[in-house]
Each structure stands twice: as C-alpha cells, then as structure tokens.
N, C-alpha and C positions, 0 to 999 in steps of 0.2 A: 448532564447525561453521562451515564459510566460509558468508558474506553469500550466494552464488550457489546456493549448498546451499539453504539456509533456502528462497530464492526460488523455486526451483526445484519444493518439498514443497509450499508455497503455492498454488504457481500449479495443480499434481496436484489443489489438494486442489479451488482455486477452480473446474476443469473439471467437480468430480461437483454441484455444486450448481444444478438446474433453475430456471432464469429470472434468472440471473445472468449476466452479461456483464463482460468484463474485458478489458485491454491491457497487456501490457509497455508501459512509458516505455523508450526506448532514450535515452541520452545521447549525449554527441558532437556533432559539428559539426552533427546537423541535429532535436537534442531540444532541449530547453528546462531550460538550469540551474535543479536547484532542486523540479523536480515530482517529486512521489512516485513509487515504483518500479511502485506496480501500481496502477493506475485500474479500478475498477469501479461497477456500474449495479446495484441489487440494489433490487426495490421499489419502485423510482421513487428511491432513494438515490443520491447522490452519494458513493461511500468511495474513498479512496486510502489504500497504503499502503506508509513507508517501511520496506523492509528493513534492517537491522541485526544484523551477528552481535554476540553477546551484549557485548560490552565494546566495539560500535560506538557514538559519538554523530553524531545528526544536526547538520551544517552550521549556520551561522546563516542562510544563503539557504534550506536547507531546512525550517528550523523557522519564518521569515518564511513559509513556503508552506503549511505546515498551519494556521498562525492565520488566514493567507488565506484558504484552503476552509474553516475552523470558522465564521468571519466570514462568509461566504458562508451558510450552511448546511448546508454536507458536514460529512460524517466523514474526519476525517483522523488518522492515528496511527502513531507507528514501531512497527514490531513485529520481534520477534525469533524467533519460534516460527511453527507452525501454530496451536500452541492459542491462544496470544493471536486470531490474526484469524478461529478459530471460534466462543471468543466472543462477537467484534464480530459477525458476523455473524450468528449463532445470536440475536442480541439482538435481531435489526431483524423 
C-alpha cells in the first residue's frame, strides 16, 4: 500500500475521534524538513505521526525529530497502518 494510502485511512480515521484535533504537515518550500506527517492534540497530548509504507525507513532528520518531541514530552512514532495509531491512541 502507498505512504499517501496509509495517510490518507489515518487521517479518515483521526476525523471520527471526539476531542481530537490534527494537521497535515505539508512539506516543501514553505514546511519544515523533518516534522512528522500528522500533528495531533488529543488530551492535552502532544502526538505526531510519521507515515511510512511498510518497507519505508524514516530519514535521519526525521528520526532526530521524534527524539526531539520524545525529549520534549510528546509522543512521537512512525507508523505504517491504522491499527498501529489506534493503538497509540486508544492508550492515552
């Protein structure tokens, strides 16, 4: 399943979840190398999350950027499915 796929079932799924809030990261000339695909507010949580199709690895800028938000206190995590970020989810 393509990266855009995956993101796209996520993002479906992050809209039916009451008191959640979320953002595409857009890349390109006017995003920020490096940030997770999808920023969300769940809780008073701080979670982002990289998309990856299944045999994707994240960057080493993007993996410097989840240690960052870990370090920080968010939740950060690549994910490749729905089900992985309804666990993360479903957990908080």
């Amino acid at each position: 399943m393509k990266e855009k796929t995956i993101e796209n079932k996520i993002k479906t799924y992050l809209k039916t979840i009451d008191g959640l809030y979320f953002f595409k990261e857009h890349g390109g000339l006017y995003g920020t190398a490096g940030v997770p695909d999808i920023i969300c507010c769940y809780k008073g949580l701080f979670i982002a999350f990289e998309v990856k199709a299944e045999s994707g690895k994240a960057t080493a800028l993007q993996d410097a950027t989840i240690k960052r938000i870990r370090k920080a206190g968010g939740i950060a995590e690549v994910v490749r499915s729905v089900e992985e970020v309804k666990r993360i989810i479903e957990s908080k």
